[in-house]
Steps between C-alpha positions, in 0.01 A plus 500: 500500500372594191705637186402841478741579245400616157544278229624720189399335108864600419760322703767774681250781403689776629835406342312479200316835548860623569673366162187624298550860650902486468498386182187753312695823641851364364335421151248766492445728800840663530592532099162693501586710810855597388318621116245726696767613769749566138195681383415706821848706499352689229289796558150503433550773230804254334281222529188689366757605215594141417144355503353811320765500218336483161661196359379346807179598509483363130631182636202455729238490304679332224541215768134530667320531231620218320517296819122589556452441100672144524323447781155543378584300193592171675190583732291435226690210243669402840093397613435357171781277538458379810140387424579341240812269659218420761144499332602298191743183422625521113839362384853657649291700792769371740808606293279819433493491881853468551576771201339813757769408759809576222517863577606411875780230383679755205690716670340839371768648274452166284175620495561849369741375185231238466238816458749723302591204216116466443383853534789682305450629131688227333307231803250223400180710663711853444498480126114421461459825820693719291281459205309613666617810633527338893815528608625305867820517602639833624120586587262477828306212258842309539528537861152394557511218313836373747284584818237289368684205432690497853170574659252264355595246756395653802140585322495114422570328782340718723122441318606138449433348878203779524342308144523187648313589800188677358213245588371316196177440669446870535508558148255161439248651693489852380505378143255220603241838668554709147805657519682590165854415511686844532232537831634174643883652412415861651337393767715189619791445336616847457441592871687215603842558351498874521721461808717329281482685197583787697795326652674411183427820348662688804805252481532535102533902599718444770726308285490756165610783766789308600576299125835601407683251287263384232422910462847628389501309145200554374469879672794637314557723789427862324492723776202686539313264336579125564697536821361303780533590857696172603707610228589858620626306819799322351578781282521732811698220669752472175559906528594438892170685608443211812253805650327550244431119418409428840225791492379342167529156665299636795204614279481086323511393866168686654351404191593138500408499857153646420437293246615164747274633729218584252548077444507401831158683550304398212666115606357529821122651344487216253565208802237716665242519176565102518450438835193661507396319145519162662312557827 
């Protein structure tokens, strides 16, 4: 008789299925659940109270719009960088290459005194600023500056792997049929790591909405005026306010999931953009 059995890639599939499962809703799942179900014995009015509050509301777009402003800035030196670690070979490009990763290894409040020694009024870059009139720390210039170093990674080494596969022939033959250079970039190169451009600017965001420790130091905390959301959290937590944290918490969640899912889809529309590019 013949084996009709079906032969999984992963030996004991189901067990393995069954681990996965257990183990995402201990770590993630039910923490999540029990914030939301903290958050849900308020009523709506209490919770419209809490998320309407004027020092929260300034929170919010203190944190988005310097998340978005981050965001855009790595888009663009993030891009710059990347093409040059893979278009060009000049001396120290691999420890250059190795440098981007640094803000993922320092554990993010080293990253925020790092920021607030420099920037300050008496720092090495603060002194010439002030001279200036420019002033960092204690401002929304301060804070974007610490979402753009955390988040210049993810711009990186998303565009990185999309670099390397733009087809060099392409570009020979359009330049080889007239084409100026910025055509050849615009019309090839640029459409080809959009997907990925947009991925790594959607992940820089997602991570500035979220940013916490490297924040605090340079922020200054003024509320009002340099109080992130993230912040308002452990401050409602340190005054005992678990409900209101958890309705704070539960805004940062649907917008981390959005943006995760934002990700996933432009993910899936570059492997699409690419499938379709090499048929």
């Amino acid at each position: 008789m013949a084996d009709t059995r079906q032969h999984t890639v992963l030996p004991g599939f189901g067990l393995t299925v069954g681990y996965t499962t257990f183990f995402l809703s201990a770590v993630v799942l039910i923490p999540l659940a029990a914030m939301v179900i903290k958050a849900s014995s308020m009523s709506i009015g209490q919770f419209m109270a809490v998320l309407l509050d004027p020092r929260v509301i300034a929170s919010y777009k203190l944190t988005f719009g310097t998340s978005l402003l981050a965001a855009l800035i790595n888009s663009v030196f993030g891009f710059i960088i990347a093409w040059s670690l893979v278009r060009y070979d000049f001396p120290g490009r691999k420890f250059l290459d190795a440098l981007i990763d640094m803000p993922f290894a320092l554990p993010t409040a080293v990253s925020g005194i790092a920021l607030t020694a420099v920037f300050a009024q008496d720092g090495w870059l603060g002194q010439q600023l002030a001279r200036m009139g420019i002033q960092v720390v204690y401002t929304w210039l301060g804070i974007t500056v610490a979402l753009t170093l955390i988040g210049m990674p993810f711009v990186v080494r998303s565009v990185q792997p999309a670099l390397a596969e733009v087809q060099r022939d392409l570009e020979d033959a359009a330049e080889t049929l007239g084409a100026t250079r910025f055509t050849v970039f615009w019309r090839i190169i640029f459409p080809t790591v959009l997907p990925a451009l947009l991925t790594g600017f959607t992940m820089a965001f997602a991570r500035g909405i979220g940013e916490y420790g490297s924040v605090i130091f340079i922020a200054g905390n003024l509320p009002m005026k340099t109080e992130i959301t993230p912040l308002l959290i452990v401050i409602k937590l340190e005054q005992y306010d678990y409900v209101g944290a958890a309705a704070l918490g539960c805004i940062m969640l649907g917008m981390s999931f959005f943006m995760l899912l934002s990700i996933n889809l432009l993910q899936a529309w570059g492997r699409r953009r690419l499938f379709v590019g090499k048929r």
